[in-house]
TIROFI-254238 format. One line per 3 residues: number of its first residue (from 1); their letters; for each residue x, y, z of C-alpha. Coordinates in nm, 4 decimals. Example, Ala and Ser with C-alpha at 12.3 -4.5 7.8 and 13.67 -1.06 7.14 Angstrom:
2
1	AS	1.2300 -0.4500 0.7800; 1.3670 -0.1060 0.7140
This chain:
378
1	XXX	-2.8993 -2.1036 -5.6563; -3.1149 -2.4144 -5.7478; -2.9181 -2.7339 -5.6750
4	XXX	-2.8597 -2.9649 -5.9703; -3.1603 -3.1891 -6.0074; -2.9151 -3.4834 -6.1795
7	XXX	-2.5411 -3.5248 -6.1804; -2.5674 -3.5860 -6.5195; -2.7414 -3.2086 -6.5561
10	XXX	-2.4656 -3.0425 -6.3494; -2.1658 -3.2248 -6.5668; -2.3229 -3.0820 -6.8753
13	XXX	-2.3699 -2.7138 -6.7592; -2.0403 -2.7319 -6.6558; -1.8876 -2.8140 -6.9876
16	XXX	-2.1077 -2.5829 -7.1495; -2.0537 -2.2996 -6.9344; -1.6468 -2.2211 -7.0765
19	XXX	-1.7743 -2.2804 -7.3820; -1.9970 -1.9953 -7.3589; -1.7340 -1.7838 -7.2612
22	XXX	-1.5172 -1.8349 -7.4741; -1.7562 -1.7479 -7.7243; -1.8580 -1.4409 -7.6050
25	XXX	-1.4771 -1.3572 -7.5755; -1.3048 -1.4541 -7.9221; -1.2809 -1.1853 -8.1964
28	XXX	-1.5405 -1.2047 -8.4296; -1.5254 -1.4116 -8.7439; -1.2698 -1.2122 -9.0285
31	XXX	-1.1551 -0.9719 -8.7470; -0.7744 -0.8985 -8.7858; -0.5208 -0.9353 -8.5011
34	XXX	-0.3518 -0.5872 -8.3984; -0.0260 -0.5088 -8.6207; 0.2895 -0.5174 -8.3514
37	XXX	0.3873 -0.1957 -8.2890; 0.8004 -0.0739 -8.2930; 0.9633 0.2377 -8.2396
40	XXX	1.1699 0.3434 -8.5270; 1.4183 0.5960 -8.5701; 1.5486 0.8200 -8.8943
43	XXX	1.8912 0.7146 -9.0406; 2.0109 1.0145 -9.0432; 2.3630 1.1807 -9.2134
46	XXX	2.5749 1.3537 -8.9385; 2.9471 1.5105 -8.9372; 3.1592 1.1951 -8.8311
49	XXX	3.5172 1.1957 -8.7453; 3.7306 0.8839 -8.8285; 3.8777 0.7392 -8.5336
52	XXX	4.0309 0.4413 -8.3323; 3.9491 0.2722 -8.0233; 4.1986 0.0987 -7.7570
55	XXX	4.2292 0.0021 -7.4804; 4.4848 0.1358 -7.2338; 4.5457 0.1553 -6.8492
58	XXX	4.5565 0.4973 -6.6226; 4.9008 0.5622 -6.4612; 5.0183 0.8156 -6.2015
61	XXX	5.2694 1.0874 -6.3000; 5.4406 1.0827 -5.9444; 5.4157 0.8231 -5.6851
64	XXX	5.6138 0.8128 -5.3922; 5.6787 0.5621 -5.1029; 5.7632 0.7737 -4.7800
67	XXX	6.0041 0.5978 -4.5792; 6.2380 0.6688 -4.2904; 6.5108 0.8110 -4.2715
70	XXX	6.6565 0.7833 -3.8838; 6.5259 0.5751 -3.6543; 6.3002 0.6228 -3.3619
73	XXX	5.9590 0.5594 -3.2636; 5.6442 0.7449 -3.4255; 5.4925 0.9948 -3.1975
76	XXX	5.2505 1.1463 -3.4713; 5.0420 1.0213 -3.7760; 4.8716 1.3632 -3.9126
79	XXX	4.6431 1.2380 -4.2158; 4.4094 1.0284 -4.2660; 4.3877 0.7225 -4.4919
82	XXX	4.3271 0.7812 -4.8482; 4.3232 1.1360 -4.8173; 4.4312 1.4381 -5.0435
85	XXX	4.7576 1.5907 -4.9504; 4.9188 1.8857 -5.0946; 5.3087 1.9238 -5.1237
88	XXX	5.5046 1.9856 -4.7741; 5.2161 1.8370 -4.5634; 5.3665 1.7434 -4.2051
91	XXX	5.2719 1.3044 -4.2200; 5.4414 1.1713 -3.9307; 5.6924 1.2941 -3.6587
94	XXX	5.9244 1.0673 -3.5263; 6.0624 1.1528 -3.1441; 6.2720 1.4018 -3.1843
97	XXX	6.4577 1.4074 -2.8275; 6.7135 1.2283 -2.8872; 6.8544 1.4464 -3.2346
100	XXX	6.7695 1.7449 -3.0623; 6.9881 1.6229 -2.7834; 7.2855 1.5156 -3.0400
103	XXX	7.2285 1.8862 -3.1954; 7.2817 2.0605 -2.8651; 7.5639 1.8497 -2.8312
106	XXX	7.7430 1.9042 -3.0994; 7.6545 2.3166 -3.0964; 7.8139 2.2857 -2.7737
109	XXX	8.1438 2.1182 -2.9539; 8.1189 2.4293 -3.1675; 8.1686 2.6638 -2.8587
112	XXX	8.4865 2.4776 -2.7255; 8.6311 2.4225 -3.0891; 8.6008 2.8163 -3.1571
115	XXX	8.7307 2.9074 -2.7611; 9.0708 2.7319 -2.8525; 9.0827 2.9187 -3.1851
118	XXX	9.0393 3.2139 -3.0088; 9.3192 3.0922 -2.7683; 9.5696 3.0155 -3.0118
121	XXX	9.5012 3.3393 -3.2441; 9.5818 3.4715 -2.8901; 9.9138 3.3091 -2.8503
124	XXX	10.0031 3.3269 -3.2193; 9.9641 3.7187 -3.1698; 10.1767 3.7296 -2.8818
127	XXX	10.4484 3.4998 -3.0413; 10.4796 3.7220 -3.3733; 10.5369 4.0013 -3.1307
130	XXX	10.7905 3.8341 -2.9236; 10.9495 3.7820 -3.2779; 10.9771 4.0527 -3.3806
133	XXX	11.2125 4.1579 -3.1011; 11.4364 3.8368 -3.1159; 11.2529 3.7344 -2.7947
136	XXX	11.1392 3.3861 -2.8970; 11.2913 3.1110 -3.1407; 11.1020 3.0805 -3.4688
139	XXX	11.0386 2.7274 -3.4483; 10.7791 2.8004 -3.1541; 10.5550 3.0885 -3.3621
142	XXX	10.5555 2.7806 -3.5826; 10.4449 2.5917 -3.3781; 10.2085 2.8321 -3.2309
145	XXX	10.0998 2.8977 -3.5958; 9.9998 2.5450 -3.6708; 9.8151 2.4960 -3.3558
148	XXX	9.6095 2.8078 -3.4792; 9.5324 2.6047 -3.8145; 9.4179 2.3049 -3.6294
151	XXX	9.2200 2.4987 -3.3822; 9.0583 2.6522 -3.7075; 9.0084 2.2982 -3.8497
154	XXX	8.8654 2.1999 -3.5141; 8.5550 2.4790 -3.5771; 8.5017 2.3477 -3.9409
157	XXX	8.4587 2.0119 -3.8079; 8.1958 2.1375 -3.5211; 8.0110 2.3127 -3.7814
160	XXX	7.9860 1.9971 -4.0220; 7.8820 1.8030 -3.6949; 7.6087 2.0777 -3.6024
163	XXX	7.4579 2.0971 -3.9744; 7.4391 1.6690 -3.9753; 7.2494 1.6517 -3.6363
166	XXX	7.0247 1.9221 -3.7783; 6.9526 1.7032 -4.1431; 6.8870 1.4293 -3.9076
169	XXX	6.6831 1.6342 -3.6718; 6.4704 1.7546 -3.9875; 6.4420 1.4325 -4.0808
172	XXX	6.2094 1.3120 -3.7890; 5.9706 1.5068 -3.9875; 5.8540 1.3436 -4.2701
175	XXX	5.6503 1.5860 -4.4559; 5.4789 1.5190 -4.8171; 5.6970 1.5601 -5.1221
178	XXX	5.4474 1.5408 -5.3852; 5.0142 1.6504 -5.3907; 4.8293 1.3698 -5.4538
181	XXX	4.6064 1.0808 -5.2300; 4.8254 0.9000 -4.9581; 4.6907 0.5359 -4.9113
184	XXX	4.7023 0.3334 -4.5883; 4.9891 0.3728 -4.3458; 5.1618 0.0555 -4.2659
187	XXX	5.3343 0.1135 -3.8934; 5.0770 0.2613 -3.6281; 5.1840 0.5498 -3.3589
190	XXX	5.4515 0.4147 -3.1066; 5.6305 0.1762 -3.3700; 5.9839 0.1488 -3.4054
193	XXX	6.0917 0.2223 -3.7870; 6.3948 0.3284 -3.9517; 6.5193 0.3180 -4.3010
196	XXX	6.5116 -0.0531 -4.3586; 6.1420 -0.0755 -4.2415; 6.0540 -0.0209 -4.5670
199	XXX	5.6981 0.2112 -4.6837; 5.4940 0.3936 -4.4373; 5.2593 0.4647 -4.6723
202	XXX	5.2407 0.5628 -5.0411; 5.1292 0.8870 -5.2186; 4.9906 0.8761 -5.5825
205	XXX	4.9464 1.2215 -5.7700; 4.5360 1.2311 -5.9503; 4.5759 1.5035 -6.1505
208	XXX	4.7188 1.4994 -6.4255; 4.7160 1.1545 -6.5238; 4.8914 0.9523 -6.8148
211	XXX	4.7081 0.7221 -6.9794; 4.8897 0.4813 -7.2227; 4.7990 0.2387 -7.4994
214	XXX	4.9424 -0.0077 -7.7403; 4.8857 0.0834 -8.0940; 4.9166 -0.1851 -8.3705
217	XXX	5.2137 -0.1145 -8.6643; 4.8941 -0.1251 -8.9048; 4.6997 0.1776 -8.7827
220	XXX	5.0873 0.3432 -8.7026; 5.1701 0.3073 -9.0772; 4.7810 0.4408 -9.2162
223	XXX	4.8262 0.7078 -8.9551; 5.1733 0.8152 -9.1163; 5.0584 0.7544 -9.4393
226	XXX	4.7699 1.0115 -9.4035; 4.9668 1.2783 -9.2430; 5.2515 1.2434 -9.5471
229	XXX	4.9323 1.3176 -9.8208; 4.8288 1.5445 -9.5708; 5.1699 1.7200 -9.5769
232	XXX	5.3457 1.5806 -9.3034; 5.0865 1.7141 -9.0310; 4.7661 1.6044 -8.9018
235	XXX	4.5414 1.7284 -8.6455; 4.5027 1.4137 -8.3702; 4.2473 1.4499 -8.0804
238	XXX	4.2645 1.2451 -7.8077; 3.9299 1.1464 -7.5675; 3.9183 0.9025 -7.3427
241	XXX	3.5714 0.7224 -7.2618; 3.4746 0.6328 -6.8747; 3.2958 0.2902 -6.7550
244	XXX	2.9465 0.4320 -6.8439; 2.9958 0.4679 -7.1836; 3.0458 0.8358 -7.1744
247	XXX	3.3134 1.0236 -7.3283; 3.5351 1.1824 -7.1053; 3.4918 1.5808 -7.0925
250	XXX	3.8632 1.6765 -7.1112; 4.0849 1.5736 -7.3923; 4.4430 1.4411 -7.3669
253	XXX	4.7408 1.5176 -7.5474; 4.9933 1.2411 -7.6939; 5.3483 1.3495 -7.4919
256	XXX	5.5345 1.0230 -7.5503; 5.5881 0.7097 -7.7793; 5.8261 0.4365 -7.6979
259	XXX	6.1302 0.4329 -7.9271; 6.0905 0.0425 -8.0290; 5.8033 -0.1932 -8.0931
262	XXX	5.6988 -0.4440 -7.8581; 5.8252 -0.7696 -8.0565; 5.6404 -0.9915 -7.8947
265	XXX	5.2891 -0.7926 -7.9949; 5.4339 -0.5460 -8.2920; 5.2585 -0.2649 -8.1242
268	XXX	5.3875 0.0814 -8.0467; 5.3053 0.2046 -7.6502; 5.1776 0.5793 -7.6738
271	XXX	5.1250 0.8062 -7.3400; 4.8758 1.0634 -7.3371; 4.8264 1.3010 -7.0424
274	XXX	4.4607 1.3562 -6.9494; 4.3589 1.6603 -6.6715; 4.1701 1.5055 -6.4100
277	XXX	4.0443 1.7717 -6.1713; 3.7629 1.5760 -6.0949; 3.8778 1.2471 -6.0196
280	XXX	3.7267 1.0316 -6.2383; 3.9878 0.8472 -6.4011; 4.1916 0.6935 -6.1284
283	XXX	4.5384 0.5255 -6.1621; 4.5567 0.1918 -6.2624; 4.1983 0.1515 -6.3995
286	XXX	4.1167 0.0366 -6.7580; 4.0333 0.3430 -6.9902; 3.9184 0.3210 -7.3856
289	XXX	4.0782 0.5869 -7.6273; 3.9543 0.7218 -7.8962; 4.1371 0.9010 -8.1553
292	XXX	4.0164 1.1280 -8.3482; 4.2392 1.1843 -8.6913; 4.1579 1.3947 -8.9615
295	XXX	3.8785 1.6304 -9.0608; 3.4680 1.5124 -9.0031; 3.3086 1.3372 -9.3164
298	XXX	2.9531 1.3025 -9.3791; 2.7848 0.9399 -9.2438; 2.4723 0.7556 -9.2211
301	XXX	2.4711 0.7483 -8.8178; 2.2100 0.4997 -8.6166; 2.1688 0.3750 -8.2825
304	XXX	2.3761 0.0840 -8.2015; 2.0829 -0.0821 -8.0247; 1.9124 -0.1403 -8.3980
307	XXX	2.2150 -0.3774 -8.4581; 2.1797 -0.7909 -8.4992; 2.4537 -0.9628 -8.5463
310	XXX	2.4212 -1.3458 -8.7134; 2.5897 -1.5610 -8.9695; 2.5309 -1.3663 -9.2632
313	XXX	2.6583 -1.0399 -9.0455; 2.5569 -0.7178 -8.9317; 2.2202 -0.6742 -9.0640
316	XXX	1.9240 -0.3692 -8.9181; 1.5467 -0.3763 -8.9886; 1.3607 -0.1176 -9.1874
319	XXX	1.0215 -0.0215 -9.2449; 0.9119 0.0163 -9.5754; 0.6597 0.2926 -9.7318
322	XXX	0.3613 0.0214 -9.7093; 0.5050 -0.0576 -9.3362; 0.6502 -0.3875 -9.3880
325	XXX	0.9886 -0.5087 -9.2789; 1.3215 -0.5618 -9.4261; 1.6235 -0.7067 -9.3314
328	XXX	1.9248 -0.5150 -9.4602; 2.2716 -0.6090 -9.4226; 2.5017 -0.3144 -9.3245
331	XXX	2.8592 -0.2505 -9.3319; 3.0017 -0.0485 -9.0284; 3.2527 0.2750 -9.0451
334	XXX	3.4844 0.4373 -8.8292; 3.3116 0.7116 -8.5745; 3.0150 0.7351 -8.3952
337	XXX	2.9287 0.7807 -7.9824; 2.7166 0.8020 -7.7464; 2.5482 0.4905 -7.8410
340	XXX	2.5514 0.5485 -8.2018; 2.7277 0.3559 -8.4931; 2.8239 0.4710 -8.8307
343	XXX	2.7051 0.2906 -9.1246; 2.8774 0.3099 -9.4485; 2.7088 0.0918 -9.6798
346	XXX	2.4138 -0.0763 -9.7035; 2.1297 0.1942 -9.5881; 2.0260 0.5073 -9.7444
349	XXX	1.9607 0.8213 -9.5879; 1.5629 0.8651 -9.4706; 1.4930 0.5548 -9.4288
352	XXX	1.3072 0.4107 -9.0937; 1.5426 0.1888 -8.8976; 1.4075 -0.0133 -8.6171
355	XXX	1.5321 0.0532 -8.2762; 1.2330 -0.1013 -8.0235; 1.0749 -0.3928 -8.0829
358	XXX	1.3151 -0.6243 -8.3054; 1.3028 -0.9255 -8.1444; 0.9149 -0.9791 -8.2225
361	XXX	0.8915 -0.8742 -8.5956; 1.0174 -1.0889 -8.8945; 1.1097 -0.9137 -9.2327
364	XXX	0.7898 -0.9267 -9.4549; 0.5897 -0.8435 -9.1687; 0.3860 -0.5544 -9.1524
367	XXX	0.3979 -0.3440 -8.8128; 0.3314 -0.0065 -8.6952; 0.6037 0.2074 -8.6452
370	XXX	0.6374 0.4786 -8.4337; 0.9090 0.7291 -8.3947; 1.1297 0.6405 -8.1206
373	XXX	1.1105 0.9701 -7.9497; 0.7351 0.9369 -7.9673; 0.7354 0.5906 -7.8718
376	XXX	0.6235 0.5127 -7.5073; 0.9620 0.4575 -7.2787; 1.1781 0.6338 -7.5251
């Protein structure tokens, strides 16, 4: 390329140049921009069954704290940390020498005590005999007699003493009393414990679980007040939904209400007890329930993602016949999953509710829609 033959030539081709191609570039003159596209979806009228949502907490039917019951030192930890466990596992052994020692002991006690019953049965015997033939004074079968009761006595006593050394033998082996997940042992093998040492480690049962809620005197007294039209029954489902939004695939059944209302709240606590084969509810965690009450009505149903939510309230977008925008403000109903939200007032069924693509239309604008499961990224 040709250098410049003047600065001042050079400064002028190089405003010109963008010029040019900027020219070349811009739409020609009356040439419309593109209409913004959305994706739009059907409102549609589905089965929906009134319900309520709260919020409640997962608890453990059973949960046990294994302790100790005689003292020693641990010889043998047999599970691992947060593992299953079914009823009767063996947990941990504490020495058993010295019990089994005290057991022999008093078996041996046992021997002796039943030796002198045999010996004075013997000379009881003997001294009825002697009786008999005005051989020896009264007073000493008697006395003979009563050493026979005492030597009986004597073998009662052993026996107690043998069947206490073998509960406290037994008890070196702590075993699991309930199935369920043990947690983290506190003493390690070779520790001294006994029954003030407090936990060794906890088990908490996983399936079933309870699941329990506060429920406001409001929805108690609509609930009661349906079932008495409804003539004094009502068909109640119970779901609970987990952290990802889904609903839970095994319903629960209400098996206890508390007998008096929190006064500091005026709610009622209900229990439900959910199956949890699976695991995923676990005790202590947060859980949403839904009730279900009553039979399904017919509902406008869209997806909750059309929503927006200002100061003149819950309002969705629609498309028009001629493909313009409106703004419609909606009232919301009872029901809906998955992502979806009942509307009962405010939209008619058919018409084309914007899901994709709110933020960057206006009402009055014209666009072009696209059915959401036709849209790209649906």
């Amino acid at each position: 390329m040709q250098a410049c033959r003047s600065f001042r030539w050079c400064r002028r081709a190089l405003v010109i140049t963008p010029l040019l191609v900027l020219a070349a570039t811009a739409p020609a003159q009356g040439q419309e921009a593109p209409l913004p596209a959305v994706g739009v979806t059907v409102a549609a009228t589905e089965d929906v069954t009134p319900r309520d949502r709260f919020t409640g907490r997962a608890e453990a039917i059973d949960r046990v704290e294994l302790t100790a019951r005689v003292v020693g030192f641990i010889e043998e930890r047999l599970f691992e940390q947060g593992a299953l466990v079914k009823e009767g596992d063996l947990l941990f052994v504490i020495e058993k020498a010295p019990y089994q020692a005290i057991l022999d002991q008093r078996k041996a006690e046992l021997a002796s005590a039943e030796a002198e019953v045999a010996t004075a049965a013997s000379q009881l015997s003997r001294g009825e005999e002697l009786l008999r033939g005005n051989n020896i004074p009264a007073a000493e079968v008697d006395e003979r007699r009563a050493r026979k009761l005492v030597a009986d006595a004597g073998v009662l006593e052993a026996q107690a003493a043998i069947q206490s050394a073998e509960i406290d033998l037994g008890y070196t082996d702590i075993t699991a009393p309930i199935s369920g997940r043990i947690g983290r042992y506190t003493y390690s093998i070779g520790a001294y414990v006994g029954p003030d040492s407090g936990a060794l480690a906890t088990i908490v049962s996983q399936d079933p679980l309870y699941v329990s809620f506060p429920v406001s005197q409001a929805i108690l007294t609509e609930v009661r007040q349906e079932a008495l039209e409804q003539g004094g029954q009502m068909q109640v489902a119970v779901r609970a939904e987990l952290p990802t939004g889904e609903l839970y695939e095994h319903p629960g059944t209400i098996d206890f209400a508390e007998v008096e209302v929190d006064a500091g709240t005026d709610t009622l606590q209900i229990r439900a007890t959910f199956p949890n084969p699976d695991e995923l509810l676990t005790p202590g965690q947060f859980v949403n329930v839904i009730i279900e009450r009553g039979e399904p009505l017919q509902a406008i149903v869209i997806p909750a993602a059309s929503l927006l939510v200002s100061q003149v309230g819950t309002q969705v977008l629609v498309v028009d016949d001629d493909d313009t925008v409106e703004a419609r403000t909606v009232t919301l109903g009872e029901g809906g999953e998955g992502g979806d939200v009942v509307v009962s007032d405010g939209l008619q069924e058919g018409e084309r509710v914007i899901v994709e693509g709110i933020q960057k239309v206006r009402p009055g604008q014209q666009v072009q829609a696209t059915p959401i499961a036709e849209a790209p990224g649906a």
